[in-house]
C-alpha positions, 0 to 999 in steps of 0.5 A: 822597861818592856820595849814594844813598837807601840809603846814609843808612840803611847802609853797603851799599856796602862789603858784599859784592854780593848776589843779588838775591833767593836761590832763592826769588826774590819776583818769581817764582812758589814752585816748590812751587805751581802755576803762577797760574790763575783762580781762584787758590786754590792760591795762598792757604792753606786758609782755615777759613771762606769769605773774603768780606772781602778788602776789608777785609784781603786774605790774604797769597799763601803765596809772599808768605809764603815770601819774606818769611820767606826776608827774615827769614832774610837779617836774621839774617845767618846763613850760608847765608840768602838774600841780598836787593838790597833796591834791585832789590826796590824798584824791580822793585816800582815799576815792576810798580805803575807798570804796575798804575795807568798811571804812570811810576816817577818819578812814585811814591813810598813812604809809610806809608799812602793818608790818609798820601799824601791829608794830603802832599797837602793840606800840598802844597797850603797847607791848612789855611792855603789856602781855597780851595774842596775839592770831595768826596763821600760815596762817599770813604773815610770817614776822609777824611770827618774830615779834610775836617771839621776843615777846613772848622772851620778855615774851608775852603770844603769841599762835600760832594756827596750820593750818589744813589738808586742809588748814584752820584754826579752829575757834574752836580753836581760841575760846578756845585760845582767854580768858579775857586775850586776848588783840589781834587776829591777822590775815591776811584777805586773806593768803600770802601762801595759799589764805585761807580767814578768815571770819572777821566778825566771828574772830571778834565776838570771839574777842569781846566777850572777850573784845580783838582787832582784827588786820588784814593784808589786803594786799592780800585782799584790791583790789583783794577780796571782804572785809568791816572792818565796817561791820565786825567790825575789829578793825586795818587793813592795807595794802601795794600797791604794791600788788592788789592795783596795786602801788608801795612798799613804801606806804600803809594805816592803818585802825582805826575804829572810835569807838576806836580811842580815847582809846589809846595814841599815839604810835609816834609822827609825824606832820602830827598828828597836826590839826587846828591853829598851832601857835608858840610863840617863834619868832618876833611878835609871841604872848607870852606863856610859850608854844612853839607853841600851836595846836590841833590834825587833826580828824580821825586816821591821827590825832592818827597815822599819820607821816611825809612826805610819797611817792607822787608818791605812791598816784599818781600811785594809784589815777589810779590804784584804780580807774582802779579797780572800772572801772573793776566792783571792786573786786567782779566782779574781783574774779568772772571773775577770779574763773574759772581760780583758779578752773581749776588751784586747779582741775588739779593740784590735779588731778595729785597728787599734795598736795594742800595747799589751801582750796577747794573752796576758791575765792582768787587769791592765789592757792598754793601747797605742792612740797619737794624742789620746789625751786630746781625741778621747776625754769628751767623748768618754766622758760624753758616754759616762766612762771613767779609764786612764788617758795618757799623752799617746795611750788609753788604758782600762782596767779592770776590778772586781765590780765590773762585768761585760756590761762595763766592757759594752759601754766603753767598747760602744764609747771608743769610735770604731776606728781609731781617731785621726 
């Protein structure tokens, strides 16, 4: 029989053909909402409160909303639901994030979660039982800092290199830690707490140089920051969605450049790898073989990396929301619209003496600052003011979307105390 990724998870094949999406098709805008400008208020719900925090959890676009509960319909299989080709869907979704990082679909994959895709490629890569030296720092995602740990318990040679004053980090440095021993650099492309931006295409280089893979956690910049694997020549990349990618937890994608797919086993074993003619030779009328079933591998790091069944509603959701970014002018159109408000931001707060964390100048969405026990002095009066950001233990952070404006910034500027708290 013909093998194809769906068919081990159903009989589509014999099902009537479907639309590809019904009426409200997820790729496009819903007809009841204006056409996508900057900034995209319109497209979100009223939201009761000023939402600084979407680099926590980003709000769902309503046309998001509107074709996942036309999806949840087609699940009813009622008469007259909308229909759903959920392998267009899929690969419409591939192709729009491939062109939102720079990478080719065959170089992307579905899985669960970014710390997910960073352990496929550790397991990819022979760890823990390799130790070869692992060059990180501390503007990676913080629960990378746990994994990195328990492997340097297990005896990899693990360095961690330091931020600098300003919220940086010296690629000096990183030149003297990465050696002939170095087997990955790993790096988040935009920070979780601080919004510093690595320079892929120059971490690579020292990598490279060096013959050491280079992984970077993408899910501050796929969708919210200018970013291309290729052209930087990053090596392993993922990214969940529930963050700029405007979609849910649950589903992410895993980046495998081409060149390199071949060079290492197979760090799980999961159907979705298999490709061409799937053909079992254990039941009546089956062709005889000392083998089970024989098979090939799907191309691509689908075929390397791919697993199981994943979220439907995951690729439904972004089918809008991606493209929503793409109609908003995409990423660069998106950070420039957005840097007058990070400036006014940075600009003030240092004004007022606060202690910036984040580098002067950086075009991200994250602004953070320094502030002993935020967590104590600042949730009432934010939430006194109606305004929404992330508080950690010693640090604030705002950030910023598509649906902000310098209205937003005034009203968290006007809630934050013109010194910082004692």
């Amino acid at each position: 029989m013909s093998f194809t990724r769906r068919a081990l998870v159903t009989a589509a094949a014999a099902a009537p053909a479907v639309a590809a999406v019904g009426k409200a098709a997820a790729a496009e805008v819903a007809p009841s909402l204006p056409a996508p400008t900057l900034p995209a208020r319109a497209q979100f719900a009223k939201m009761p409160y000023v939402y600084l925090d979407s680099g926590s959890t980003h709000p769902m676009p309503l046309g998001a909303q509107k074709a996942l509960s036309d999806y949840l319909a087609y699940k009813t299989r009622a008469e007259g639901a909308p229909q759903f080709d959920m392998d267009a869907v899929e690969k419409r979704v591939m192709e729009r994030f491939g062109r939102l990082v720079g990478a080719d679909p065959s170089e992307l994959v579905f899985i669960q979660s970014t710390t997910m895709g960073e352990n496929l490629v550790l397991k990819a890569l022979g760890y823990p039982q390799e130790k070869g030296r692992i060059v990180t720092d501390a503007l990676h995602f913080f629960g990378s800092f746990y994994t990195y740990e328990e492997l340097k318990k297990s005896g990899t040679d693990v360095v961690t290199l330091p931020m600098t004053k300003e919220g940086r980090i010296d690629y000096d440095a990183m030149a003297a830690a990465v050696n002939g021993r170095t087997k990955l650099v790993a790096i988040s492309a935009v920070s979780t707490t601080n919004g510093f931006q690595h320079d892929l295409k120059r971490v690579c280089d020292i990598a490279h140089a060096h013959g050491a893979m280079v992984y970077v956690d993408a899910v501050h910049a796929a969708g919210s920051t200018p970013i291309d694997f290729r052209a930087a020549g990053v090596d392993f990349a993922a990214s969940s969605s529930y963050k700029w990618l405007m979609g849910d937890f649950g589903l992410g994608f895993l980046y495998v450049r081409k060149e390199i797919q071949d060079r290492f086993p197979r760090p799980w074993w999961g159907y979705h790898q298999v490709g061409g003619r799937f053909i079992t030779h254990v039941f009546p009328f089956d062709d005889p073989s000392p083998d089970v079933a024989t098979y090939g591998y799907d191309p691509g790091a689908t075929g390397r990396f791919g697993m199981g069944t994943t979220s439907w509603t995951g690729p439904v959701q972004l089918d809008y929301s991606l493209a929503l970014i793409e109609q908003l002018g995409g990423p660069a159109a998106i950070q420039a619209w957005r840097q007058p408000m990070v400036d006014a931001v940075q600009k003030e707060l240092r004004a007022r003496g606060y202690e910036p964390l984040t580098p002067p100048g950086t075009r991200t969405p994250l602004v953070a600052f320094a502030l002993k026990d935020a967590r104590r002095k600042l949730p009432e009066m934010l939430n006194k003011a109606g305004v929404r950001i992330t508080v950690s233990q010693h640090r604030f952070r705002p950030s910023i979307s598509v649906f902000n404006d310098m209205n937003d910034i005034d009203r968290l500027l006007a809630a934050l105390p013109k010194t910082p708290p004692a």
